[in-house]
C-alpha positions as CSV (number, residue, x, y, z in Angstrom):
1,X,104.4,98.1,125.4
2,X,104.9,101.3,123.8
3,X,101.6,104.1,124.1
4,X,99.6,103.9,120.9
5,X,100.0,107.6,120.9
6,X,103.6,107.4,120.9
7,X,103.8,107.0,116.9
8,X,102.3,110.9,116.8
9,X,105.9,111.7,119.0
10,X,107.4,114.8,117.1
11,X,111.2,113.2,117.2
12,X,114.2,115.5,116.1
13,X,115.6,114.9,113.2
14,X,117.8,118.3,112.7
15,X,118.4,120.9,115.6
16,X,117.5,124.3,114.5
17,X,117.5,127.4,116.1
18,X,116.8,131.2,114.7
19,X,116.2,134.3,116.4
20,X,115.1,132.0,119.6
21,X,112.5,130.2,117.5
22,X,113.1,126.3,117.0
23,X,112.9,125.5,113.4
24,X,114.2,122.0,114.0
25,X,114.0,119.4,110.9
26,X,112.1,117.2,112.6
27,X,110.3,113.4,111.8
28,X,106.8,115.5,110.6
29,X,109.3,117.8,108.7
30,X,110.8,114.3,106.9
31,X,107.7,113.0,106.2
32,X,105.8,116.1,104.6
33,X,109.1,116.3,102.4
34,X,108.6,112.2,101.6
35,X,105.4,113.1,100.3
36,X,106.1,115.9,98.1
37,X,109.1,113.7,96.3
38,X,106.3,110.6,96.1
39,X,104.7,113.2,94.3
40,X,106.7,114.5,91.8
41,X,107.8,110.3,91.3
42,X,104.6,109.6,90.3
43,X,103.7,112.6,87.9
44,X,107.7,112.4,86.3
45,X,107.0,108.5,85.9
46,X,103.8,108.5,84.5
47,X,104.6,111.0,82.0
48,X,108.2,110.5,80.7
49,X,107.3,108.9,78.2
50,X,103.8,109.7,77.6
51,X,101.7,108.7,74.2
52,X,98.3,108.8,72.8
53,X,98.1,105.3,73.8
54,X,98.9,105.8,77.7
55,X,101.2,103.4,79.6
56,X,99.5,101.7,82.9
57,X,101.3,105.3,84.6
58,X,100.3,107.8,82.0
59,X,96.6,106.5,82.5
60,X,97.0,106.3,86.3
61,X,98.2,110.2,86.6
62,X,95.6,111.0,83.5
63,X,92.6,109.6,85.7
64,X,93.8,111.7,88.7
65,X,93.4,114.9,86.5
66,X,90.6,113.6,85.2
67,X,88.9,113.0,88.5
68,X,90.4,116.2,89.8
69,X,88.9,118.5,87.0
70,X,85.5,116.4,86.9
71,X,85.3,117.5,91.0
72,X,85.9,121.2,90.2
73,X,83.9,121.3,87.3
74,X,80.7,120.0,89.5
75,X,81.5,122.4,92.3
76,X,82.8,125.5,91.0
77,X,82.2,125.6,87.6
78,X,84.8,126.3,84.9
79,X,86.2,129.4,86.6
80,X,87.6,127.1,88.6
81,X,89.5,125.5,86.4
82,X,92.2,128.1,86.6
83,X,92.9,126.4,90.3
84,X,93.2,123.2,88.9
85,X,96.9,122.9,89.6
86,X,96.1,124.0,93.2
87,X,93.5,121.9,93.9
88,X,95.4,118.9,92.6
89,X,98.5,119.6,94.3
90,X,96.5,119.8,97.3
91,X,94.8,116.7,96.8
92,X,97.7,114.7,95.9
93,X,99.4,116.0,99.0
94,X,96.7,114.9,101.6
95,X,96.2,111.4,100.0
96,X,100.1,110.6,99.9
97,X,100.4,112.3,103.5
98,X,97.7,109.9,104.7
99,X,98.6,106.7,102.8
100,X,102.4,107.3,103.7
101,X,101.6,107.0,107.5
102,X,100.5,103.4,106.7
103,X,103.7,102.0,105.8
104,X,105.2,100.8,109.4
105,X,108.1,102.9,110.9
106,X,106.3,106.3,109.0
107,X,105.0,108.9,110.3
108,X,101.3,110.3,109.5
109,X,102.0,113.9,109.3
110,X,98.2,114.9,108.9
111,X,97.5,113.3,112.0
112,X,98.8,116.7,114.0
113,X,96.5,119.6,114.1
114,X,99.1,122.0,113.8
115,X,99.5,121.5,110.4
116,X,96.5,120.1,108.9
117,X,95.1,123.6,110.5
118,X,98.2,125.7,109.0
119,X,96.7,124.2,105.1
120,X,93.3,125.2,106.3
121,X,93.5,128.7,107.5
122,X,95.8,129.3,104.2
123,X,93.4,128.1,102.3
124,X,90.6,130.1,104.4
125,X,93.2,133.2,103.2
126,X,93.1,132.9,99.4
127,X,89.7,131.9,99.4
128,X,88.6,134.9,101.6
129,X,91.0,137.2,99.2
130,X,89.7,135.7,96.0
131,X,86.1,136.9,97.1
132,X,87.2,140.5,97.9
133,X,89.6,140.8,94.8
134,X,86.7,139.1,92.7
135,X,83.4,141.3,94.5
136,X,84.8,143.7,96.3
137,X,84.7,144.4,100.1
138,X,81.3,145.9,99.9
139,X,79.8,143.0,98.1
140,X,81.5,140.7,100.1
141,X,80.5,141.6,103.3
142,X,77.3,141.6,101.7
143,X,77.5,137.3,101.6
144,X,76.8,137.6,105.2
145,X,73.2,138.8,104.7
146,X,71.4,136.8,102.2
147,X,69.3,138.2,100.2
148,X,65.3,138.1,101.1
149,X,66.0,137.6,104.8
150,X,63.7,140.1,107.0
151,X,65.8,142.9,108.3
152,X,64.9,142.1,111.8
153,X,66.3,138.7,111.6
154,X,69.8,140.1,110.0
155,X,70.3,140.8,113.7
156,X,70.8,137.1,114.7
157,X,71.5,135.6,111.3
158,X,74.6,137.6,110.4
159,X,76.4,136.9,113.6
160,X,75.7,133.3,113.1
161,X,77.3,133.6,109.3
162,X,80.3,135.6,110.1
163,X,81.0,132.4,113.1
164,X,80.1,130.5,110.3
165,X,82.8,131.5,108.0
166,X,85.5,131.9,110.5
167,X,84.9,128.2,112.0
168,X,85.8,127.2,108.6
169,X,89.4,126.7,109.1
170,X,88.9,124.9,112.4
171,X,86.4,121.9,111.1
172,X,88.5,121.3,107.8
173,X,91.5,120.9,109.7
174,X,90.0,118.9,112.7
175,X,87.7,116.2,110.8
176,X,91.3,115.1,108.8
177,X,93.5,115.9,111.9
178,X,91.0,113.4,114.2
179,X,90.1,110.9,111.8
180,X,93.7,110.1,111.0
181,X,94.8,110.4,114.6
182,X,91.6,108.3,115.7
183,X,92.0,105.8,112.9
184,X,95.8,105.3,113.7
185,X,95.5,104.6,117.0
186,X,92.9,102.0,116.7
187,X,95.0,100.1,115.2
188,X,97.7,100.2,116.8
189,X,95.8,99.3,119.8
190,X,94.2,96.0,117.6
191,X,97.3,95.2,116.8
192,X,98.7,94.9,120.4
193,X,95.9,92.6,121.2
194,X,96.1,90.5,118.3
195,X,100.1,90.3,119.0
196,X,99.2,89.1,122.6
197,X,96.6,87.1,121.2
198,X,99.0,84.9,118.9
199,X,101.4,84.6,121.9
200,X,98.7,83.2,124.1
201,X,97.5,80.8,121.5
202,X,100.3,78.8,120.5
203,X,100.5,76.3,118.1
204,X,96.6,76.9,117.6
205,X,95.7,77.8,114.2
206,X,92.7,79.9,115.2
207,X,94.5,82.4,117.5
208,X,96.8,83.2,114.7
209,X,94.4,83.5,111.9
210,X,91.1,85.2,113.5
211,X,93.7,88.2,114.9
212,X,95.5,88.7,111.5
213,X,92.1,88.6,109.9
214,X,90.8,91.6,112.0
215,X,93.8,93.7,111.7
216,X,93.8,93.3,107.9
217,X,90.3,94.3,107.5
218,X,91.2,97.2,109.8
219,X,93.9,98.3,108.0
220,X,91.8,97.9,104.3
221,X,89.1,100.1,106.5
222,X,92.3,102.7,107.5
223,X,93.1,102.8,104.0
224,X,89.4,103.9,102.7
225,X,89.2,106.5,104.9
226,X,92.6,107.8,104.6
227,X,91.0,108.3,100.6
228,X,87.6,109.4,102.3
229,X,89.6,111.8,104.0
230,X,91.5,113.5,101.1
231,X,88.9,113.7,99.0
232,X,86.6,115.1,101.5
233,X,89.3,118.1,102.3
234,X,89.3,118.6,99.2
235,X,86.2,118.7,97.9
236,X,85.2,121.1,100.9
237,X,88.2,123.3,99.4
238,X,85.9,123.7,96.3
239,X,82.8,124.6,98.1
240,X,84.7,127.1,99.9
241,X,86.4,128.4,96.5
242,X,82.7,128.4,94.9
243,X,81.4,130.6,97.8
244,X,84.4,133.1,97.0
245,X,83.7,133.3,93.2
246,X,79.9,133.3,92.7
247,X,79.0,134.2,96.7
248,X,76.5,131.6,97.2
């Protein structure tokens, strides 16, 4: 039986090689590119024919802009509404990344560091240049030193907000990158047992039914927190993107 960390396995798809650097199309490559034409199906579907009574996919993409713009406007504010496209792009992109790697024979993309960290630390970029074109670099700096603290404690507490802010990067990419990773291989070690489990049993009813249960519920579980997870990196983007326009 094959490893349950075998469906992570970066497989290649397209050799490719520049300068001594492999740039290989590869099965993460295929999957990321899945994602991003699921995306643009379901906005271009929704809205070809859209109407001020809304078709079941005008009101579904309508409700994700909706929920989008309601989760910026709690965080940020309405300056943040000039993100809107960003932050919805983003959040469209995690959710389809993490509810493609469902379907069997896919690959879950977000379930390698390396690229759930490569979003981060660009996001940790634009968010850290949005505070310094916004503020300034004076003012800026100056988020690392609230306000009212005693000057002898600026010694400790500044060092501990700079690590702070550049751990950022590293927990928003590893809470998706080990929850999907964590969540995927559970099952597919449940679903091993419950396949040996049906073998074993026969023509009993129980042995088929109690295993297939289990991995159902699993996989309804899999599918919440795949959600749980998008929404999550996303709403932390907004925090971070509050931070960088009003320097809380």
């Amino acid at each position: 039986m094959a490893s349950p960390l075998s469906q992570f396995e970066i497989k290649t798809i397209v050799p490719l090689e520049i300068l001594g650097y492999d740039i290989s199309f590869t099965n993460s490559s295929l999957a990321m590119l899945v994602t991003v034409l699921l995306i643009i199906l379901f906005l271009s579907l929704g809205l070809k024919n859209s109407s001020i009574i809304p078709s079941k996919g005008q009101s579904l993409v309508e409700l994700s802009y909706e929920f989008i713009a309601d989760m910026i406007g709690d965080n940020i504010g309405k300056e943040g509404m000039k993100y809107l496209s960003f932050i919805f792009s983003l959040f469209m992109f995690i959710l389809l990344g993490n509810l493609l790697g469902m379907l069997p024979y896919s690959f879950t993309w977000t379930s390698h560091i390396i690229v759930t960290f490569a979003i981060s630390f660009f996001i940790f970029i634009l968010v850290t240049f949005i505070a310094i074109a916004k503020h300034g670099l004076l003012k800026f700096l100056g988020f690392f030193a609230p306000s009212g603290v005693p000057k002898a404690m600026l010694i400790l507490l500044v060092p501990i907000e700079v690590i702070s802010y550049l751990s950022r990067p590293v927990s928003l990419s590893v809470r998706l990158f080990a929850n999907m990773m964590a969540g995927h291989t559970l099952l597919k070690v449940i679903a091993g047992f419950a396949w040996t489990m049906m073998l074993a049993g026969g023509g009993l009813l129980i042995a088929h039914t109690i295993p297939l249960a289990i991995l159902v519920i699993l996989m309804l579980l899999e599918l919440g927190v795949a959600a749980i997870q998008a929404y999550v990196f996303t709403i932390l983007t907004c925090i971070y993107l509050n931070d960088a326009i009003h320097l809380h």
